[in-house]
Backbone as CSV, one residue per row, in Angstrom:
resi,resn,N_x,N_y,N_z,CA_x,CA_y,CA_z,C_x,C_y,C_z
1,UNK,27.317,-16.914,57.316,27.168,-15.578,56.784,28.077,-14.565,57.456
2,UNK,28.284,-14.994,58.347,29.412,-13.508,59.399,30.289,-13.510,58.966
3,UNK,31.163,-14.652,58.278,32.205,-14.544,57.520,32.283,-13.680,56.080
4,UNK,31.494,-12.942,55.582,31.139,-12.609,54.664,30.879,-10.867,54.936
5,UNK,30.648,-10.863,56.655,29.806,-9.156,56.805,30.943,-8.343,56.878
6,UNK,32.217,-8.755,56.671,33.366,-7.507,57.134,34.549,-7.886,55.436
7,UNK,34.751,-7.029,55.344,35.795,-6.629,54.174,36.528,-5.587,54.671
8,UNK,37.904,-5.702,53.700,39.209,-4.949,54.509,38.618,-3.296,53.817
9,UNK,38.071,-3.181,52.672,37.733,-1.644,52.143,36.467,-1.905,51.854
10,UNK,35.828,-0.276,51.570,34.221,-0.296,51.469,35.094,0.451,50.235
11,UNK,34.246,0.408,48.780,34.256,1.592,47.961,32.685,1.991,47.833
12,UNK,32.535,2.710,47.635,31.025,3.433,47.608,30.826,4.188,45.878
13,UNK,30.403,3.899,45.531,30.002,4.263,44.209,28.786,5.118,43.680
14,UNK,28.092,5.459,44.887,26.826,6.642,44.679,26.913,7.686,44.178
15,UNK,26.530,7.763,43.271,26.246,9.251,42.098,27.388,8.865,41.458
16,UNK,28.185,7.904,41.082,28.781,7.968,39.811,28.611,7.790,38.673
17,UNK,29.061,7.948,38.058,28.507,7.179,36.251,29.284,5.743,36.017
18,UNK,28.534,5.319,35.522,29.164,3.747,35.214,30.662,3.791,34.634
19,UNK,31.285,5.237,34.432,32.627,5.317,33.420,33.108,5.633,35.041
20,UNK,32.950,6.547,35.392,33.451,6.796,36.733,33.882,5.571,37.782
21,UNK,32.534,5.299,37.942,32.276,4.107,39.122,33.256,2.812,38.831
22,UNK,33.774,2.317,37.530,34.495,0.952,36.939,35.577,1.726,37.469
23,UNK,35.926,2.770,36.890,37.788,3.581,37.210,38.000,3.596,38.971
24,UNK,37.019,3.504,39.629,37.365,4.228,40.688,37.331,2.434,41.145
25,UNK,36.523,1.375,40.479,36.854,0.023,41.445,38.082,-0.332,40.839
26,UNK,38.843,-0.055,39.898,39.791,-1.031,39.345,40.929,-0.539,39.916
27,UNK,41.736,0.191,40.525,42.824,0.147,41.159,42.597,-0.942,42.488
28,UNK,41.456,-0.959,43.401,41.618,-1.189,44.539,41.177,-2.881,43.722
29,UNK,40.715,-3.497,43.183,40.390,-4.322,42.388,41.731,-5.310,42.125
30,UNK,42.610,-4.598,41.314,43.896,-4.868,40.920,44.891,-5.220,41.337
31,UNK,44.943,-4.461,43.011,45.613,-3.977,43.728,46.283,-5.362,44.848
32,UNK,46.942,-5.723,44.911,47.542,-6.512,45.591,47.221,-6.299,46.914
33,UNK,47.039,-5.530,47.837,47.511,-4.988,48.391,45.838,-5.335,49.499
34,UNK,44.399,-5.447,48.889,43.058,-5.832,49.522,43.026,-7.101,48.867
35,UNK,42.698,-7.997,49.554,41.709,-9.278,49.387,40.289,-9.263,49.843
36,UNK,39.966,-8.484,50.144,38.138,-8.279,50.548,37.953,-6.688,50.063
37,UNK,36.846,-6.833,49.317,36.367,-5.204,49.078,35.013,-5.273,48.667
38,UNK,34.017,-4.452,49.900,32.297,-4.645,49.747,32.477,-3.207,48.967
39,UNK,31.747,-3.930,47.947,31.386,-2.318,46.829,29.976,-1.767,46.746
40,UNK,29.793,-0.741,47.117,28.386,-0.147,47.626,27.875,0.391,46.194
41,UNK,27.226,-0.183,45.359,26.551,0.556,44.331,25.546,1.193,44.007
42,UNK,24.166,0.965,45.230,22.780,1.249,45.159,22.433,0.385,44.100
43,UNK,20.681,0.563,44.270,19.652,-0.219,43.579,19.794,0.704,42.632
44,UNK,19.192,2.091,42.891,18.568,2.508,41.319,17.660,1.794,40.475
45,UNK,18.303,2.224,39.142,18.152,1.866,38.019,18.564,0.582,37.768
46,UNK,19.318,0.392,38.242,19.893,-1.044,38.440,21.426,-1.149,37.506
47,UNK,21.331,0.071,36.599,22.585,0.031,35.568,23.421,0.095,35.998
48,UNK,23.880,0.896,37.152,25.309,0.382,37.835,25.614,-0.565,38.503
49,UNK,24.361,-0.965,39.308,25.133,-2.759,39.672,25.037,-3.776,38.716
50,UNK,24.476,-3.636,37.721,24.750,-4.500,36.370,25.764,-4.657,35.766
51,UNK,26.806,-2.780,35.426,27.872,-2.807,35.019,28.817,-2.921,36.040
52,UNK,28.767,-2.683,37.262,29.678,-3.366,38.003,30.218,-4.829,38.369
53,UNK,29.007,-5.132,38.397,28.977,-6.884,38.125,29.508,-7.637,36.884
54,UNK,29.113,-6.790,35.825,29.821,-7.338,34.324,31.093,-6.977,34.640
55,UNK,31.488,-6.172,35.232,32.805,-5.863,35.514,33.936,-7.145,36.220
56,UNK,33.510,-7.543,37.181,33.793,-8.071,38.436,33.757,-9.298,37.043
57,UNK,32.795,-9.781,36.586,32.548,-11.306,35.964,33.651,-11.290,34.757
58,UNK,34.023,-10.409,34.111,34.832,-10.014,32.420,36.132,-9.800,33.243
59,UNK,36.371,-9.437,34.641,37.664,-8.662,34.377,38.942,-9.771,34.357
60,UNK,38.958,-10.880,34.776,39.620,-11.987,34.126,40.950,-12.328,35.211
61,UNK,40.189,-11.467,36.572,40.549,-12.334,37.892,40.280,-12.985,37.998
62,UNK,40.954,-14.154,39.335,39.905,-15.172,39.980,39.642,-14.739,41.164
63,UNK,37.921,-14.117,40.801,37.331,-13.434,42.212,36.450,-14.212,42.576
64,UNK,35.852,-14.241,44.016,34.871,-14.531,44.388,33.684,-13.700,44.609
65,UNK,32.555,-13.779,44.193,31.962,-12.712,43.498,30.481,-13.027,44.425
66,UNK,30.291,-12.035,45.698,28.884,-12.654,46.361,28.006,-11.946,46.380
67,UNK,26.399,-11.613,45.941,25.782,-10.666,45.752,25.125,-10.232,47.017
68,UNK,24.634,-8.831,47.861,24.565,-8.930,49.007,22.780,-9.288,49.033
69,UNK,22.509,-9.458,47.898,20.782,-10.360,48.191,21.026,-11.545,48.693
70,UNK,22.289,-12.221,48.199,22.263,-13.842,48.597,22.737,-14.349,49.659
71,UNK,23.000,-13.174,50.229,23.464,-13.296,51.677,22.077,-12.355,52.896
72,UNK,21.572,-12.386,52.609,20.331,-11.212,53.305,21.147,-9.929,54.113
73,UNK,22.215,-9.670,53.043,22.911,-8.552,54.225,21.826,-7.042,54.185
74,UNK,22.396,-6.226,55.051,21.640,-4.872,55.115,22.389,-4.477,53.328
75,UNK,21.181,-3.479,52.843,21.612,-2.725,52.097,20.913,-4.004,49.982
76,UNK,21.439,-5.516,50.854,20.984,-6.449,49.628,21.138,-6.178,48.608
77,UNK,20.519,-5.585,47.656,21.017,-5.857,46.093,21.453,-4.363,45.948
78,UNK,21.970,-3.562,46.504,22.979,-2.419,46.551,24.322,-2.951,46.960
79,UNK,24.376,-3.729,47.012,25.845,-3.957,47.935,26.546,-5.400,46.900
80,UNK,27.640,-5.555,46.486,28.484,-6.319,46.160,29.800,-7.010,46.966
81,UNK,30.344,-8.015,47.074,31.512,-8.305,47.790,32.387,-8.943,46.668
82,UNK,33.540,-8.605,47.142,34.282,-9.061,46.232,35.314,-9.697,47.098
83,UNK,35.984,-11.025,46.782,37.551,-11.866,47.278,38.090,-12.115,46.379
84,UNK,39.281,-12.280,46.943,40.502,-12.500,45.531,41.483,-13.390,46.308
């Protein structure tokens, strides 16, 4: 699991709107430039880590896609990781 607790960027996505929150992951997403990025979405409602996740699963990289429940990290089903 320790291999998993550090990523090169955090994006944080609190109080965005799901139109917001996709625009603001897809440059750093895209981006050549990170191979690790933990994306902070909150629980909520759950609609933004749903559409972030549909995001991450449709966008037609090859990511590695780890949810932070399945790892017991702090924060758990608010938190996403992403590798590329």
């Amino acid at each position: 699991m320790a291999e998993h607790s550090s990523c090169e960027i955090t994006i944080d996505l609190h109080g965005l709107t799901v139109e917001d929150a996709l625009r603001k992951l897809h440059g750093p997403l895209y981006s050549t430039r990170f191979r690790s990025i933990r994306v902070i979405h909150g629980r909520g409602s759950g609609a933004l880590k749903n559409a972030v996740r549909d995001f991450l699963r449709d966008c037609g990289l090859p990511l590695q896609v780890i949810y932070g429940e399945d790892l017991n990290l702090p924060g758990r089903d608010g938190i996403t990781l992403v590798y590329k």
